[in-house]
C-alpha positions in Angstrom: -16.3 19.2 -20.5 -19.2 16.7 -19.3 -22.5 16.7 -19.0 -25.2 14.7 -16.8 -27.6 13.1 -19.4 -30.1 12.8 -16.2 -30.6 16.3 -16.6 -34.4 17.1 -17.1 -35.5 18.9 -20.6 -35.7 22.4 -20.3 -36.4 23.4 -24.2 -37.7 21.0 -26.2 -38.2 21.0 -29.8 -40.6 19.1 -32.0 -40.6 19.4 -35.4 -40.3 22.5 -36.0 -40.5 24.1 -39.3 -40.4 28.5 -40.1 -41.1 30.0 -43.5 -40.6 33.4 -44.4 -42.7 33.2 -47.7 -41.7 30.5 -49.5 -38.4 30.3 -47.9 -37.7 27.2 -45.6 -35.6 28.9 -43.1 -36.4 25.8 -40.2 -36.8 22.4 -41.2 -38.1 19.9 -39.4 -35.9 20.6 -36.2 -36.3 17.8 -33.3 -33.3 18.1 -30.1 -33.8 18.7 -26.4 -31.7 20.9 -24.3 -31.3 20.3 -20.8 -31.6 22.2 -17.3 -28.0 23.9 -16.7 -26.7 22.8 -19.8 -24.6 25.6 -21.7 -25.5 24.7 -25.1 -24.5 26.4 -28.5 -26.4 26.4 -31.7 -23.5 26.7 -33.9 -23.2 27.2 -38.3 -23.0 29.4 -41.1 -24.4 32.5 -41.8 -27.6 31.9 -43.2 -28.1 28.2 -41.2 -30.9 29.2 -38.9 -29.4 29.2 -35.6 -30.9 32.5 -34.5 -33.9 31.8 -36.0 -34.4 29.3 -33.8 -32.6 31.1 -30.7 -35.8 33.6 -31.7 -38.5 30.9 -31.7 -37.3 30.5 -28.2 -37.7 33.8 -26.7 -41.0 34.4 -28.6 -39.7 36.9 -31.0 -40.5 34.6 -33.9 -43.2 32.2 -34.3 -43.2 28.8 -35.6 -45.3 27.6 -38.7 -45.9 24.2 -37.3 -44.5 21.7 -34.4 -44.1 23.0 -30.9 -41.4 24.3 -28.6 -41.7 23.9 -24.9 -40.0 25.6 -22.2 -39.5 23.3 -18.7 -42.4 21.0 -20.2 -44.7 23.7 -21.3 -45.8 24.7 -24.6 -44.7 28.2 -26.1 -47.6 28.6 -28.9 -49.4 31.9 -27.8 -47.0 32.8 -24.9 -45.9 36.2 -25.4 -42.3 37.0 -25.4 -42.6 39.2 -22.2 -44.4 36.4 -20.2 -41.4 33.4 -21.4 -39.1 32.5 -18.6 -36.1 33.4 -21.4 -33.8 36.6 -21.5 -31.5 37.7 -24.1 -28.3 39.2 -24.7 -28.2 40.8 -28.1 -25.0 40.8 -30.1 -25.0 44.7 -30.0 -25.8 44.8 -26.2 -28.7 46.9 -26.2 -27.3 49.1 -23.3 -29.1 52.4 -23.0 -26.1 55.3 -23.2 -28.0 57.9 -21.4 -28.5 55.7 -18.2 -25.9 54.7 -15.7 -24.5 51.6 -15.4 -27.2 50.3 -12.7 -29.5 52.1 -14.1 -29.2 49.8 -17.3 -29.3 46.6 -15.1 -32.2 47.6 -12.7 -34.0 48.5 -15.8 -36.5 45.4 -16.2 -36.7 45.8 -12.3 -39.3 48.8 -12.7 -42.3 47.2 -12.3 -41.1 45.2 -10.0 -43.0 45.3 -6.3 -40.0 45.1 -4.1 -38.9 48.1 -2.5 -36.1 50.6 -3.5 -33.6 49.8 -1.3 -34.4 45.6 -2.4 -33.7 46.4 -5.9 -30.8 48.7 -5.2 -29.0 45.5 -3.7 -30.7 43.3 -6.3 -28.4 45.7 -8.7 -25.1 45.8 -6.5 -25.2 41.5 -6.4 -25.6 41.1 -10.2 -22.9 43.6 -10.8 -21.2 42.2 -8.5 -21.8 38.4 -10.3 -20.4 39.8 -13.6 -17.1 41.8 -12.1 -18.7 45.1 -12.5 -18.8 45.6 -8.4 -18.1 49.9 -8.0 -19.0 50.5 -11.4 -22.6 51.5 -11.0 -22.3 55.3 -11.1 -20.6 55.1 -14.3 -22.1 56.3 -17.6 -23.2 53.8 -19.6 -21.2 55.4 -22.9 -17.6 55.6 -20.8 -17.6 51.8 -20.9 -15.4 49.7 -22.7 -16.7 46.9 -24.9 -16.0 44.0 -23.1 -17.2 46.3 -19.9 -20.8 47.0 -21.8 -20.9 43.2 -22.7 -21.3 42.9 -18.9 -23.8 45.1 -18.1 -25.8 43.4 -20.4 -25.3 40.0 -18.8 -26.3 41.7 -15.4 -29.7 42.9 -16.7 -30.5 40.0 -18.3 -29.6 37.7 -15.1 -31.3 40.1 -12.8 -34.6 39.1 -13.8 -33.5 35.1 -12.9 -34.6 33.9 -16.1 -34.7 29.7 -16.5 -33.1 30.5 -19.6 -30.3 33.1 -20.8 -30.2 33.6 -24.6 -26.9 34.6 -25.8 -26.7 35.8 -29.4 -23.2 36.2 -30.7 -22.4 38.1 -27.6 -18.9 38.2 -28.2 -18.4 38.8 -31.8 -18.3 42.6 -31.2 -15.0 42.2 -29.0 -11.1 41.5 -30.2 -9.4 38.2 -30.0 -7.6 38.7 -26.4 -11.1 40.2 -24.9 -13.1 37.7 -26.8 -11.1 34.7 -24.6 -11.0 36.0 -21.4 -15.1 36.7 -21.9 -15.1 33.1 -22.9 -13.6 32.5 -19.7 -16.0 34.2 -17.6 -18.8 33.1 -19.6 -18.3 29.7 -18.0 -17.9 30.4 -15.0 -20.4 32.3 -14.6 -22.9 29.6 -16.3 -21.5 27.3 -13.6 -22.3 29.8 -10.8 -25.9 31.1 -11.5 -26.9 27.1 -12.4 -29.1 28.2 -15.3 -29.6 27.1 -19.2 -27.2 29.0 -21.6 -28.0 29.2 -25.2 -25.5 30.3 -27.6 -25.5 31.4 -30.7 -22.4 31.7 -32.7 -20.5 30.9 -36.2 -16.9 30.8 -34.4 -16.7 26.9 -34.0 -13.1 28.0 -31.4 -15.6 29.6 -29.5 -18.4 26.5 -29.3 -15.7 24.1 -28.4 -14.6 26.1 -25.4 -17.5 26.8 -24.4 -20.2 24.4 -24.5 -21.5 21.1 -23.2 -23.3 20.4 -25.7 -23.1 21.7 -29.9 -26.0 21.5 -32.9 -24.4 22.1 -35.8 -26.6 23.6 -38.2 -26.3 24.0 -42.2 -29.5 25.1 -44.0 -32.1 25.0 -41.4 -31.4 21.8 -40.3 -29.5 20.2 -37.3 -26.3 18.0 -39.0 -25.3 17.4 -36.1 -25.8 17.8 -32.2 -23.2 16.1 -29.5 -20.3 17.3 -27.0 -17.3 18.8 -28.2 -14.6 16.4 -28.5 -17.2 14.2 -30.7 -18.1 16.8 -32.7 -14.5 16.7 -33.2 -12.9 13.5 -33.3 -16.2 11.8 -35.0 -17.8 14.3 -37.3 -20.7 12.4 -38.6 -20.3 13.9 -42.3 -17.5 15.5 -44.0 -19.5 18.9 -44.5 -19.1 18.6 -40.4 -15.9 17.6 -40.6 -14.4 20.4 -42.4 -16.6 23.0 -40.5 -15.3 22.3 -37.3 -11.6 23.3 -37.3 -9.2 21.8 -40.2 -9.1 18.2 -41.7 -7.2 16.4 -44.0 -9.3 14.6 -46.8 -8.2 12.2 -49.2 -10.1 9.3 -51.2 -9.9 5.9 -50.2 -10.8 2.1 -51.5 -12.9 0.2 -49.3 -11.4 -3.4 -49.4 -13.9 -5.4 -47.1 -16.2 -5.1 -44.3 -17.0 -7.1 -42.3 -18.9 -5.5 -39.6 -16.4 -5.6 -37.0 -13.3 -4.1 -39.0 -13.7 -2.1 -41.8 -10.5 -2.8 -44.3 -9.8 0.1 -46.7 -6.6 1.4 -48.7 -6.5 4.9 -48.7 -4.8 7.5 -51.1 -1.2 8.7 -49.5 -1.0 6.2 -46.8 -2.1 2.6 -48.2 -4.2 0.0 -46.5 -5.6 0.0 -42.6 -7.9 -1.7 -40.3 -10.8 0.6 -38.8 -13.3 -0.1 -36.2 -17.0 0.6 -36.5 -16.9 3.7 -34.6 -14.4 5.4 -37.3 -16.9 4.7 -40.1 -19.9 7.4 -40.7 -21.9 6.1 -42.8 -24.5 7.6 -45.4 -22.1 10.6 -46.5 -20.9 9.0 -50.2 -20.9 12.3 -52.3 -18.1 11.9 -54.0 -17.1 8.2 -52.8 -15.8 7.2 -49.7 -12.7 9.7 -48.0 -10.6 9.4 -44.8 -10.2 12.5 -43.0 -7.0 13.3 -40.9 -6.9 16.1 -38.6 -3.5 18.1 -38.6 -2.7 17.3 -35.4 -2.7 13.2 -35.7 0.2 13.9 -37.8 3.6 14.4 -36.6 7.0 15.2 -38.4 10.0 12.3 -36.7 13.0 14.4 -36.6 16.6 12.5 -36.6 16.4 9.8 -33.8 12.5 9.5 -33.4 10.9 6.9 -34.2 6.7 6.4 -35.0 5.1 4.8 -32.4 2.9 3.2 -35.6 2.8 3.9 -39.0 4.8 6.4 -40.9 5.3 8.0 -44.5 7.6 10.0 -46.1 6.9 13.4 -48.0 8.2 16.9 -49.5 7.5 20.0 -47.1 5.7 22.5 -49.4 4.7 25.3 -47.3 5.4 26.6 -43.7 3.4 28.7 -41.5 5.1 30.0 -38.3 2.6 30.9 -35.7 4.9 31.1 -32.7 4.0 28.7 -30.4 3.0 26.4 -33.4 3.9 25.5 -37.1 1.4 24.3 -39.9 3.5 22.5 -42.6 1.5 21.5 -45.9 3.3 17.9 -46.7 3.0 16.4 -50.5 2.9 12.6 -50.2 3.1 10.1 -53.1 0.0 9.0 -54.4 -1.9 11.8 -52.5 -3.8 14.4 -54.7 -3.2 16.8 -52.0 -0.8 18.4 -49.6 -1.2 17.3 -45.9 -2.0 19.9 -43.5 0.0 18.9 -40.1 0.2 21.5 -36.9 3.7 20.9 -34.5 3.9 22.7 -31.3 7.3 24.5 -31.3 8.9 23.4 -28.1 12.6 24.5 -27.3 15.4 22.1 -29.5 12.5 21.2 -32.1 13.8 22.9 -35.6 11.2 24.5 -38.0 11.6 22.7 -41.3 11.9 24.8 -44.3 10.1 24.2 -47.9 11.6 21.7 -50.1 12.7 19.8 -47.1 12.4 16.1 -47.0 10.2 14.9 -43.7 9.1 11.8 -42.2 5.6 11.6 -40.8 4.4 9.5 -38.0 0.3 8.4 -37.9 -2.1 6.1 -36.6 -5.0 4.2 -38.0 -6.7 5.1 -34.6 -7.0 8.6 -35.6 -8.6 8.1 -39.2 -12.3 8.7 -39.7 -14.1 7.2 -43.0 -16.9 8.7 -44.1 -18.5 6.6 -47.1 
């Protein structure tokens, strides 16, 4: 997924810092999020994202710096006067209202006539998939159904900014991916900002433009998915976002252009400038592998670069893919490695002696 950096700002973020007491829940946050970007704030219980998702929608204030919404300042704008709206993770639908009775709720005060907002209500259900289910009670729906109505109330209003917080953790895995699914689309349709909150870093990939991964009140990391991914800028990033092989390395020379190193398992390699992130020593410098740079050469294959040789310790059979934990000499730990199972490919059994293909091109050193 791409995303036009000529965008303008839509929330902007300066500094901002939020103490409850003497804890430092926000510190020192600085990032931008543009107009029709669908952007997730993504980390651990505890990290601050929805803090911050609050600060936003007014429901929290700041202790100092500023957040502005489409170039204006938030400080003493009531919640109710922001151009935001916000899904809540439990939905917030009203059970003894029907289902457009929940969406045309914040449509009360609104001037326009009865028979305006009645089709006001039939075109946002409509939006969310919901079209003939206005009569319905609002307690006869099904999760993923209720999950809906709450989009179409919020969108009703035509916010500049939807809020999404963990809207989806409520739902099982098959729902959860086909809401995912719509979720998009439906960003792409109305044109406006998403915001999403969420700890499920599946979820943020799939879903978002953009990603700020947060660990303790601070921003580790904000970029697009498949950097997030393939260049994690520290190996507490790194190992939060999906799986990744670490093992310690030597660095041999650097000379700017090539950085030479000889790393535990799989010897010495040449690495570009780009596959160095620098500034994350704890612990000395460690290459990271993710499991599915590795692959197991079965009788005939041949590695298009480099390969090594190792004991298969542990299989995990997931169906349409297998995780194998591979012991290599002179690594201190098993490899993780993921192998789609396509039709003729064997599944290898523990004990059993594999060959492993890998390139240099898909090493990251963090030092």
């Amino acid at each position: 997924m791409t995303f036009s950096a000529e965008k303008t700002n839509m929330i902007e973020f300066r500094d901002v810092h939020k103490y409850y007491g003497d804890y430092h829940a926000l510190r020192g946050i600085n990032a931008t999020i543009k107009a029709g970007e669908f952007f997730s704030l993504l980390g651990p219980s505890g990290c601050g994202k929805t803090t911050l998702l609050r600060t936003i929608a007014g429901f929290e204030d700041i202790s100092s710096g500023a957040v502005l919404i489409d170039g204006k300042d938030m400080a003493n704008v009531p919640a109710n006067i922001r151009p935001t709206n916000m899904v809540f993770q439990s939905y917030a639908i009203f059970p003894h209202l029907t289902v457009e009775e929940n969406v045309g709720f914040g449509l009360r005060k609104d001037p326009r006539s009865k028979d305006e907002k009645a089709r006001a209500v039939a075109e946002a259900l409509e939006m969310v998939g919901l079209k003939g289910y206005g009569k319905r009670a609002a307690h006869a729906l099904s999760g993923g159904q209720r999950q809906r109505v709450a989009l179409a109330r919020a969108l009703i209003l035509k916010p500049k900014v939807l809020l999404l917080d963990e809207p989806l953790s409520a739902l099982d895995k098959k729902m959860r991916e086909q809401m995912q699914v719509e979720l998009i689309k439906l960003q792409r349709q109305v044109g406006i900002t998403f915001i999403l909150v969420t700890h499920d870093q599946e979820e943020a990939l799939v879903m978002s433009d953009r990603i700020a991964v947060m660990f303790e009140g601070q921003i580790a990391q904000l970029a697009d998915p498949e950097t997030l991914y393939r260049r994690p800028a520290s190996k507490k990033v790194a190992d939060f976002i999906g799986t990744m092989n670490f093992l310690p390395a030597q660095v041999i020379s650097d000379s700017g252009a090539t950085v030479e190193i000889d790393a535990a398992g799989f010897g010495r390699m040449s690495l570009s400038p780009d596959q160095v992130m620098r500034g994350d020593s704890e612990g000395g410098p460690t290459i990271g592998l993710r499991p599915e740079t590795l692959t197991i050469l079965f009788d005939g294959q041949t590695a298009s670069d480099r390969e090594v040789f190792g004991t298969v310790e542990e299989v995990v059979y997931y169906g349409d893919m297998t995780y194998y934990d591979v012991s290599l000499p002179g690594a201190p730990e098993p490899m993780r490695l993921s192998m789609r199972n396509v039709p003729g490919r064997p599944v290898l059994d523990r004990g059993a002696q594999a060959r492993l293909g890998w390139s240099p091109g898909a090493v990251v050193l963090f030092r």
